[in-house]
C-alpha positions as CSV (number, residue, x, y, z in Angstrom):
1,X,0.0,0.0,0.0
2,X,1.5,3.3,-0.9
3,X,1.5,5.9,1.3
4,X,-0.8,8.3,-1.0
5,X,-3.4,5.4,-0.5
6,X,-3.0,5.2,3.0
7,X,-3.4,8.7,3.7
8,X,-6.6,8.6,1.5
9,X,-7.8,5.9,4.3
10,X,-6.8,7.7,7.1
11,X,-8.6,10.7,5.6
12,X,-11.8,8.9,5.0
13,X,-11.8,7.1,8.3
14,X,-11.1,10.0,10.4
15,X,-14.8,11.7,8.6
16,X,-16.3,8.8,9.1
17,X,-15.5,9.0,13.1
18,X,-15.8,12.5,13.5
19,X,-19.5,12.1,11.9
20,X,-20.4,9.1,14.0
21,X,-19.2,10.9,17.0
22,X,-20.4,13.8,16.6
23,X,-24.0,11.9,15.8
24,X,-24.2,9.5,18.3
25,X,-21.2,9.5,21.1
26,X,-21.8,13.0,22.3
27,X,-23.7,11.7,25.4
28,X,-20.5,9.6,26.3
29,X,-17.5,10.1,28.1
30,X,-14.9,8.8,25.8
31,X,-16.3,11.7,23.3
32,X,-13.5,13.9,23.9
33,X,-10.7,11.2,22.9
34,X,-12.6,10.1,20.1
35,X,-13.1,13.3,19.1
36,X,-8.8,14.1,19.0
37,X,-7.8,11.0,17.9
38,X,-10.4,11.5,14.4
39,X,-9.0,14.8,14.2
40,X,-5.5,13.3,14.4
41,X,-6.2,10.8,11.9
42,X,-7.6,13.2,9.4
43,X,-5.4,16.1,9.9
44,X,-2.3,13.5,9.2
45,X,-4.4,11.8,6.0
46,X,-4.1,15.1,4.6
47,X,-0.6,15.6,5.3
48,X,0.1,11.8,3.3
49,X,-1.9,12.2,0.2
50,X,0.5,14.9,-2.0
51,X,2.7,13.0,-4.2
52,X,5.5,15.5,-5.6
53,X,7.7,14.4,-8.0
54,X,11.5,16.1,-8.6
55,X,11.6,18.1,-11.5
56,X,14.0,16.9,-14.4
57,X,16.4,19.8,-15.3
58,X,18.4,19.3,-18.8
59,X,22.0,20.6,-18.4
């Protein structure tokens, strides 16, 4: 798995959890950790999906 992929994932299941926590976990006290470690997750997805490639230079 490359890492653009993986950081897609991470991006995708860190929305997933902050919906679903937001929704439905709010009443319960594990909300606030939930609610980091989704942020976590997606804030790092992002940081994983830009591929850059070197640019070629002709000398």
């Amino acid at each position: 798995m490359s890492r653009q992929t993986f950081g897609i994932f991470m991006v995708i299941v860190g929305a997933i959890a902050m919906i679903i926590n937001l929704s439905y976990l709010k009443p319960y006290e594990y909300y606030d950790v939930i609610r980091r470690l989704s942020y976590v997750l997606f804030m790092v997805g992002i940081f994983m999906i830009p591929s850059y490639s070197k640019s070629e230079k002709n000398r």
